[in-house]
N, C-alpha and C positions, 0 to 999 in steps of 0.2 A: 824711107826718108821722112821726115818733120812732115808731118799735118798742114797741107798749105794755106793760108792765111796771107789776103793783100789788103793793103787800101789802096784806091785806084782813087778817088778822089772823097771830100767831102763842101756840102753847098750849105751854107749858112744863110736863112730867108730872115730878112726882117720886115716891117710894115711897108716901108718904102724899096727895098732891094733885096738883091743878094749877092753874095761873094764865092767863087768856089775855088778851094786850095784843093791842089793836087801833090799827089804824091808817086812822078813817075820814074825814080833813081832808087835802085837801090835800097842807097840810107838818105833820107830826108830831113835838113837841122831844120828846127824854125827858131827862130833868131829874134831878139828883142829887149828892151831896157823891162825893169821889171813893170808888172800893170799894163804891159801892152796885149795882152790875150794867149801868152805860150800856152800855159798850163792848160787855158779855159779851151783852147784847140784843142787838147789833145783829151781833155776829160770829153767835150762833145764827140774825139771818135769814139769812145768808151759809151759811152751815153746812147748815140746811132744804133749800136748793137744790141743793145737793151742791158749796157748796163749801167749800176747805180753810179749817179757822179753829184759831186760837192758842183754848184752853178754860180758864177759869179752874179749880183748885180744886174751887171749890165746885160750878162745872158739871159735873166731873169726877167729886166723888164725889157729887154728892146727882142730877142730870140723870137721867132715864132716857132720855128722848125728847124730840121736839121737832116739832111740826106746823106747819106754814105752808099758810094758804090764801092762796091767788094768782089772779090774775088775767094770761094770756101770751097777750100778742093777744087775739083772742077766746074762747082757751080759759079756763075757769075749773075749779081743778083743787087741791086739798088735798095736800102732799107732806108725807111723814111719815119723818124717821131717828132711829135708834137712839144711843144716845151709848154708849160701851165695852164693845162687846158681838161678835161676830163678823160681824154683817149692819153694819157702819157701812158697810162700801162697797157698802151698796144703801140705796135710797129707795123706801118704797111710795108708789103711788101710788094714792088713795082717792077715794069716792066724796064732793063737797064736803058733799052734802044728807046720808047717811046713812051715813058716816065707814068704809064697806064698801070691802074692798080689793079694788080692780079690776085690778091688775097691782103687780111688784117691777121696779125697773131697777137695773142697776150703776150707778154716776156714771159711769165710762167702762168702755167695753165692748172690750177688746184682741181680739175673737177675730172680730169684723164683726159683733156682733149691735147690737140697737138700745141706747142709752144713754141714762139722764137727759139728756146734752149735748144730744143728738142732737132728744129732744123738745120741750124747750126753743126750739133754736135752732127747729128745726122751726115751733113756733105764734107765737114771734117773726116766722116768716119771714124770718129772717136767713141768709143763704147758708152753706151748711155747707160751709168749703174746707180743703183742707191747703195746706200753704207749705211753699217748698224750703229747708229747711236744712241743717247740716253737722253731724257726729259724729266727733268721735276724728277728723279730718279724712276721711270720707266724705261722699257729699250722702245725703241720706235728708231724709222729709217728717214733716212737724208739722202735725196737725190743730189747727185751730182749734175751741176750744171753749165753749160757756155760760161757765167761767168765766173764760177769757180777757176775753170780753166784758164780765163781772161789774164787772172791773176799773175801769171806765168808768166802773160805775156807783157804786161804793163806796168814798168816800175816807177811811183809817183814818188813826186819829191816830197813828199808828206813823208815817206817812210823809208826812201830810200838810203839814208843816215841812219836808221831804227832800226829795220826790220827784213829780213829775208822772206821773202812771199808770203808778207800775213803770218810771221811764224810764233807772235808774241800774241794775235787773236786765238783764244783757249777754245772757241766754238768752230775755228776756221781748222784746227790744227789737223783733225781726222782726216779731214776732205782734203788739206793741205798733199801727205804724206800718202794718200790711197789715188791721187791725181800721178804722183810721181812713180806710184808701183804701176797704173794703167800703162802710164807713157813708157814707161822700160818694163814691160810684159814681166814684172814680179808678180803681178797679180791678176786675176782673170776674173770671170763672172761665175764660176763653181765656188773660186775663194770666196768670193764677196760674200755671195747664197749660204755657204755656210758657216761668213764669219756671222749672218743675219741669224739664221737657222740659232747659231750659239750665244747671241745676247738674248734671245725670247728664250731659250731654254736654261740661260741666266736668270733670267727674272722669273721663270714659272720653277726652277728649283727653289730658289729665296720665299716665295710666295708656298708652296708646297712644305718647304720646311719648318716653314714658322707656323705654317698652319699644324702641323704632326705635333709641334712641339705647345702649341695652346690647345690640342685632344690630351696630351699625355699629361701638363698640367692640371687640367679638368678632371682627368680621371686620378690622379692624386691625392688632389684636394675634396673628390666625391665617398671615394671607398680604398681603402689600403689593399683589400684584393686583385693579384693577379687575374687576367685571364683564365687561365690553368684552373683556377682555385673557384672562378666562378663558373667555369664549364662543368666540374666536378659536383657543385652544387646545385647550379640546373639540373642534371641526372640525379640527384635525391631527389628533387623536389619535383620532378617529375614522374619519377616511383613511387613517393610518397602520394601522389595527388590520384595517378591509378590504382594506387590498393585503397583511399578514400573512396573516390566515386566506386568501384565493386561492391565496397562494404553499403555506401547510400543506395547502390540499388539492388543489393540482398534486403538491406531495411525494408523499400517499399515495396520488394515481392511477399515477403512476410504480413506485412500490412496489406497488401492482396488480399490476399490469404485469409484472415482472421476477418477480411468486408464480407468477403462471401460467404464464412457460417452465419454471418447473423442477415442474411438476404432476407429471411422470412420474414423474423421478428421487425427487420425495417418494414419489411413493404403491410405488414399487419398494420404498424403506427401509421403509414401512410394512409391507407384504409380509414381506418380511426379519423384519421387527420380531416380526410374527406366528408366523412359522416357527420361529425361536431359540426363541420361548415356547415352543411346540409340545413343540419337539426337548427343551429342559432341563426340560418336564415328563413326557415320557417316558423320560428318562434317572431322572429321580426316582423315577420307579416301578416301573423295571429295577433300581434299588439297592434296593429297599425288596423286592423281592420274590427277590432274591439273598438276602438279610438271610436271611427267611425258609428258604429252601431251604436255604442252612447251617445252621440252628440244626434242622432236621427231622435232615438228616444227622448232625448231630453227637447228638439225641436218639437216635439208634437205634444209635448206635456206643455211647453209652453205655448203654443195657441191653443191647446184645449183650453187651457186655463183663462187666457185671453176671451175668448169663444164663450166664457162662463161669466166673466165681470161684465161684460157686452148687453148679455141676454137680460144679466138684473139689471144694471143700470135704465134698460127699455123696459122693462116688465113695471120694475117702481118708480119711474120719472118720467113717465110719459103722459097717465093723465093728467100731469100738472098741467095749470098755465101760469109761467113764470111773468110777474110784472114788476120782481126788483132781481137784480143778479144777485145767486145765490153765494156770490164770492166776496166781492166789496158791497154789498147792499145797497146800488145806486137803482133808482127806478129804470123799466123797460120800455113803458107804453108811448114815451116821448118820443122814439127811435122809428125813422123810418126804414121797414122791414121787407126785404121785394117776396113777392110770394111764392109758395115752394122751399122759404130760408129756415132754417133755425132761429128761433124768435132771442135766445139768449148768446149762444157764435155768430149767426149769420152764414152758416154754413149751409149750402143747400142739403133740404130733408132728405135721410138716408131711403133706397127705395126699398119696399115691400115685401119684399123677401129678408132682408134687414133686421125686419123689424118684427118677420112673421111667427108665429112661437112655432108653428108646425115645419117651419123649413131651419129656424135655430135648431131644435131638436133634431131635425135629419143629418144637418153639418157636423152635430156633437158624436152623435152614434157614428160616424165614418171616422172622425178622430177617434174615437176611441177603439175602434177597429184596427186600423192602424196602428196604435197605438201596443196593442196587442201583440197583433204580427210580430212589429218592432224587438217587444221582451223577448218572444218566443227566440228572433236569431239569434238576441245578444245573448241570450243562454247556451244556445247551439255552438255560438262562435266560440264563448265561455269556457266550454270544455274542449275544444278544440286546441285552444290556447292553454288548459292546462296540459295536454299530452304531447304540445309542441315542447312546452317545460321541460316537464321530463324526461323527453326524450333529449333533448339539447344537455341535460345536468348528466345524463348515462353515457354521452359520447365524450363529453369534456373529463369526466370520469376515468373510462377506458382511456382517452389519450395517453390520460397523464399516467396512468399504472404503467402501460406499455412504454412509454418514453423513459420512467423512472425503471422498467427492467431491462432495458436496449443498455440506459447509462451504468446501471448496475452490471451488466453480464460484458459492457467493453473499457469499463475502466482499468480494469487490468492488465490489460492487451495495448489497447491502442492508444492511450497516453502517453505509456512506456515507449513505444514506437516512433510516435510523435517527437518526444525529446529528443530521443534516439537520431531520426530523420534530422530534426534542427541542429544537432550538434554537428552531425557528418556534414550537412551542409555547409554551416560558418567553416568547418575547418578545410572543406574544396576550395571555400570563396577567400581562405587566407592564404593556402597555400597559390592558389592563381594570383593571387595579388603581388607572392613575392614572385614566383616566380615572372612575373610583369617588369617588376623591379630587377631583377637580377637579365632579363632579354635586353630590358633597356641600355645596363651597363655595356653586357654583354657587344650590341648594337655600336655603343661609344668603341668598342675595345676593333670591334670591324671596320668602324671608319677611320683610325689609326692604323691599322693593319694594308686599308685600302688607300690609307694615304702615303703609307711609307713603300706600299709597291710603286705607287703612282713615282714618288723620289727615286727608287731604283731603277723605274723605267727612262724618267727623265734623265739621272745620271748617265746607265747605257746610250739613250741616244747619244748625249753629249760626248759621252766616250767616242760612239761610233763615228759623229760629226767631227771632233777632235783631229779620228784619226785621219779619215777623207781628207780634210784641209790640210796634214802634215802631208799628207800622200803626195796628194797636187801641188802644194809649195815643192816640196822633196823635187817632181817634174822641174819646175821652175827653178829649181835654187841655181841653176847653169845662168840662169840672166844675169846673177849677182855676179858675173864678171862684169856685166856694163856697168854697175857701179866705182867698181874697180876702175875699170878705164875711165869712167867720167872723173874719177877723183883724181889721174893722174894727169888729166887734162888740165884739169882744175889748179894742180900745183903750176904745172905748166903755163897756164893762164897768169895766175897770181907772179910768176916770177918774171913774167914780161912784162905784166903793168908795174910791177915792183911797188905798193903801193906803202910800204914801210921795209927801211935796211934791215931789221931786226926780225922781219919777216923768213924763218926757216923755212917750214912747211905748212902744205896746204893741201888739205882733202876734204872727203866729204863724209861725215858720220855716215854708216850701214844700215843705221837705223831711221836715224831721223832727219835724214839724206839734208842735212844743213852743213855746212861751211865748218871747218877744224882749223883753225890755225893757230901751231904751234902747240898742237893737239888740246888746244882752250876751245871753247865754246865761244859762239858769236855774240855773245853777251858780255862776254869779255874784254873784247875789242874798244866797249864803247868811250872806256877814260882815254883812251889813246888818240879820239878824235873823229870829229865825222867826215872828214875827209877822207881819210884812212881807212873808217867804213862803208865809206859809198863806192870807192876803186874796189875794193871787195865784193861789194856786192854785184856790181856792174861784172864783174868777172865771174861769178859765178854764173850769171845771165849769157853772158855770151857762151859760156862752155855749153851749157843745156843747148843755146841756138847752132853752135858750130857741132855739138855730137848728133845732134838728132837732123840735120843738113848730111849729116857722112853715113849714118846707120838707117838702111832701110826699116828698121824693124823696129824702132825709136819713132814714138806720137809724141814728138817736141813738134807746137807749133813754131812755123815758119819766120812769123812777126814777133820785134822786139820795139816797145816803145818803153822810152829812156825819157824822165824828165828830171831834167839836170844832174848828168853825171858827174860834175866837176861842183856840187856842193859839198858846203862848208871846208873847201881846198881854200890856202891861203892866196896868198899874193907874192911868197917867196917864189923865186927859182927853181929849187927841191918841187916844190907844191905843182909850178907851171907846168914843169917838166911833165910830173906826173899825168897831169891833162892832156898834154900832146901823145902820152906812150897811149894813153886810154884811145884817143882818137884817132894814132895809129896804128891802132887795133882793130877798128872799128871799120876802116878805112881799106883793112888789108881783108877781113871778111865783108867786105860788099865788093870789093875784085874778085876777091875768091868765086863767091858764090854768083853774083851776080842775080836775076833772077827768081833764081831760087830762096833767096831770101826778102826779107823789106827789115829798115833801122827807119826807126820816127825815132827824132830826139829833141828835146829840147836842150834850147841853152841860151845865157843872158848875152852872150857872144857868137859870133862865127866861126863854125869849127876852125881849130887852127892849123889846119891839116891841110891845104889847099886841094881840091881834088877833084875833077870829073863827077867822079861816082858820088856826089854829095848834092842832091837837090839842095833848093834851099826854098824857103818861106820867112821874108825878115817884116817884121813887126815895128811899128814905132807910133808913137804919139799922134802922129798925125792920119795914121794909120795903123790902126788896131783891129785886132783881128774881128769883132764885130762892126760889120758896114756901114756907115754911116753915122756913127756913134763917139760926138767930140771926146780927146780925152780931156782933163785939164792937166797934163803933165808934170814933170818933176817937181814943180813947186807948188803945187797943189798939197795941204795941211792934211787933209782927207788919205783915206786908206787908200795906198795907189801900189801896195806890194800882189804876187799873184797870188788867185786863192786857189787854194790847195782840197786837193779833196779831203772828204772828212770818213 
């Protein structure tokens, strides 16, 4: 049977009071001239539940809160939101008996925690699915939620001249028609998974294709050879590059070869090499110690000489006595002289051995002894230093013969070798090069090959997902009689509210389980008037409520709330009439069902249907549905019409 769904009451708090309408019959009108609070009732049940609602004004400034006790499934359970305040995007949730708060839920929970929706759907027993849809042209999923579902339930006079459940919203319309396959078990949670499964592998085919196809341009635009034609040529050039390197390292065993007879004659030049070192560092240090030897010699020549000017200058100037200087000729004898001085410096007199001819003469004969010695090394070193010569001009000699027969006896061999080696080389180091070049392509021509399996692979899935979703529909396609029968209900419906003479027939598309009349589309309807379209629609609403009341197997919720059935109906007779078949329709399923169902309606009158089963809730100026809150009534210049959700 219908997913059940009540409202047992709801309490409106403002600053100073609160008011609570109930709702214990049935079908429940609420009644009033326009601008006395119908609408804004019925959007606060809507709003109670967490869902989105258009707020008048008056709800807006005077509102604090808003409670709803429910009945969801078998749960029974008090929700309670805030109006303008920080918490509106939560709902507590309360104790029904002792109004005690037993938890907070977001209305929807983004982060995977539990949500109002979630609970809801939950005690509904309604399957809690996401749907594959698109974004900014990506696929990504869409949970289906409570107020999705709402939808169903709640026909606002905003739209109910327009629109069949949201059917002209282009973002609602998925969620619209996969609501309607859950409720009549067209579709299940394998469908959904792999209608999801087949938009991701939508978009990763589109994306996998375009990608093969900017490899395959690339490789067009880079090189006119096939695959085929460059695998063919890798294996030349791979042949080619191992009969190179064989040939490079025949060269350098040949050049082996040819180092080793001439081992001797190197390591001779080395020898040589050694020896000249030898020789022009002991030549170095036969100069350096000549150096030496001359500069001793020449020190002792010059203090003998010294030693010599000394001796005469005392031998003939000493028995003088000077009494004018013998430099500028100024007199001496005026001069006070201390004694022990030099009468012409003033230098104290040199002492006695100085001065002595017997110990001058002993100083001269040791320099010149020395002096002697001296000649004697620098002679010795002399030729030491010539044989360091020669011998250093006989190794530089040899070098250079041996070097000049080493160059002579391998210029023939190993130059030729040398080129030889250098040419094999450049030509290994071009042929790697291409072949570098031609892996690279090669490499581009793999990742095309890798990418167009990757599209075959994805294709197959999709195939295989394809098929599974035909399979399980194929199960299912037995349901597609309740559409059948809903659509014959539906004519049946439509021919008892009779809501236009010209009106033949009436079903419901297979597809896109919306309204047919006259096998036109509801779109069609609309020049013909929105009177004529809201008894339509109103009829379509109750068929959903009266088949899913008689089929167990049918998640049509239980609650039907109607705001203003009887819009843009005239004021003729034809039109009234029309009103009363609607309301005697309405009137004969709340007998029927009793219970088992709940009718919330608005309307700017009292039903005209006199009846038991009709609670009622009437509205007026003096008494508006927000407590305490003057209206200024009909003659009031100001917006006094109801607002409407948006």
């Amino acid at each position: 049977m219908a997913t059940h769904l009540r409202f047992i009451s709801l309490t409106v708090t403002t600053a100073d009071t609160e008011k609570t309408y109930r709702f214990d019959q049935p079908a429940t009108v609420v009644s009033g001239a326009s601008g006395t609070g119908k609408s804004s009732l019925l959007m606060l049940l809507k709003y109670a539940i967490g869902g989105k609602a258009m707020l008048t004004p008056a709800v807006r400034n005077h509102v604090h809160s808003v409670r709803a006790e429910v009945v969801v499934g078998e749960q029974h359970m008090t929700l309670k939101r805030t109006i303008n305040d920080s918490r509106t995007g939560h709902v507590d949730i309360l104790d029904p008996e002792t109004l005690t708060l037993r938890r907070t839920l977001p209305i929807r929970d983004s982060a995977g925690g539990e949500s109002l929706s979630d609970l809801l759907l939950e005690a509904l027993r309604f399957p809690r699915e996401s749907i594959a849809t698109t974004r900014e042209g990506k696929a990504t999923e869409r949970d289906l939620t409570f107020a999705d579902l709402f939808t169903y339930v709640y026909r606002d006079a905003r739209g109910i001249d327009q629109e069949v459940i949201g059917h002209l919203d282009t973002w609602f319309k998925s969620a619209r028609t996969h609501l309607f396959k859950l409720m009549f078990g067209l579709t299940d949670s394998t469908v959904l998974e792999l209608g999801k499964l087949l938009g991701k592998l939508k978009e990763q085919l589109k994306a996998k294709t375009a990608e093969y196809e900017s490899v395959q341009r690339f490789l067009a635009a880079t090189d006119p050879r096939t695959d085929e034609e460059l695998r063919a040529e890798l294996a030349d050039l791979r042949d080619m590059l191992q009969r190179a390197d064989t040939a490079l390292a025949s060269l350098r065993h040949e050049l082996q070869e040819s180092s080793a007879a001439d081992a001797v004659l190197r390591q001779e030049l080395r020898t040589a090499i050694e020896d000249a070192s030898k020789a022009t560092q002991e030549l170095l240090a036969a100069e350096e110690l000549i150096e030496a030897r001359e500069a001793v010699v020449a020190q002792i020549e010059l203090d003998l000489s010294r030693l010599e000017r000394s001796a005469t200058a005392i031998e003939k100037l000493l028995p003088f006595h000077f009494v004018v200087c013998p430099r500028c000729m100024q007199r001496l004898d005026a001069r006070p002289v201390p004694e022990g001085h030099c009468l012409v410096c003033l230098q104290p007199d040199p002492a006695d051995d100085d001065v002595d001819p017997a110990a001058v003469q002993q100083t001269r004969n040791a320099l010149e002894q020395q002096l002697q010695e001296a000649r004697t090394l620098l002679a010795a070193d002399t030729e030491v230093l010539r044989t360091a010569r020669e011998r250093a001009q006989q190794a530089e000699f040899l070098t250079h013969s041996l070097r000049r027969q080493l160059d002579a006896q391998t210029r023939g061999m190993v130059s030729p070798h040398f080129e030889a080696i250098a040419d094999a080389s450049a030509r290994g180091a071009t042929l790697r090069a291409s072949i570098d070049a031609v892996t690279q392509l090669r490499d581009s021509w793999a990742r095309a090959r890798a990418i167009d399996q990757t599209v075959r692979d994805i294709k197959a899935r999709r195939t295989r997902a394809t098929a599974d979703q035909k399979a399980r529909l194929a199960e299912l396609a037995a349901r597609k009689g309740l559409v059948t029968d809903l659509s014959r209900n539906f004519d049946t419906m439509v021919a008892e509210l009779r809501p236009a003479p010209w009106i033949e027939s009436a079903t419901i598309d297979s597809t896109t389980y919306l309204p047919l009349i006259n096998n036109g589309s509801f779109e069609t309807l609309q020049a013909d008037g929105g009177g004529i379209v809201t008894c339509i629609n109103v009829a379509y609403s109750l068929t959903l409520l009266e088949f899913g009341i008689t089929h167990p197997d049918v998640l049509v919720p239980s609650l039907l709330i109607i705001d203003s059935p009887r819009k843009a109906s005239g004021t003729n007779e034809q039109d009234q009439e029309r009103g009363r078949r609607t309301y005697r329709r309405l009137q004969a399923i709340a007998e029927t069902f009793g219970s088992q169902i709940q009718l919330i309606i608005a309307d700017n009158d009292s039903a005209p249907v006199p009846s038991s089963t009709f609670g009622k809730i009437e509205l007026d100026y003096d008494n508006p549905m927000v407590p305490g809150v003057a209206h200024p009534g009909p003659g009031h210049t100001g917006r006094a019409e109801d607002e409407r959700e948006s």
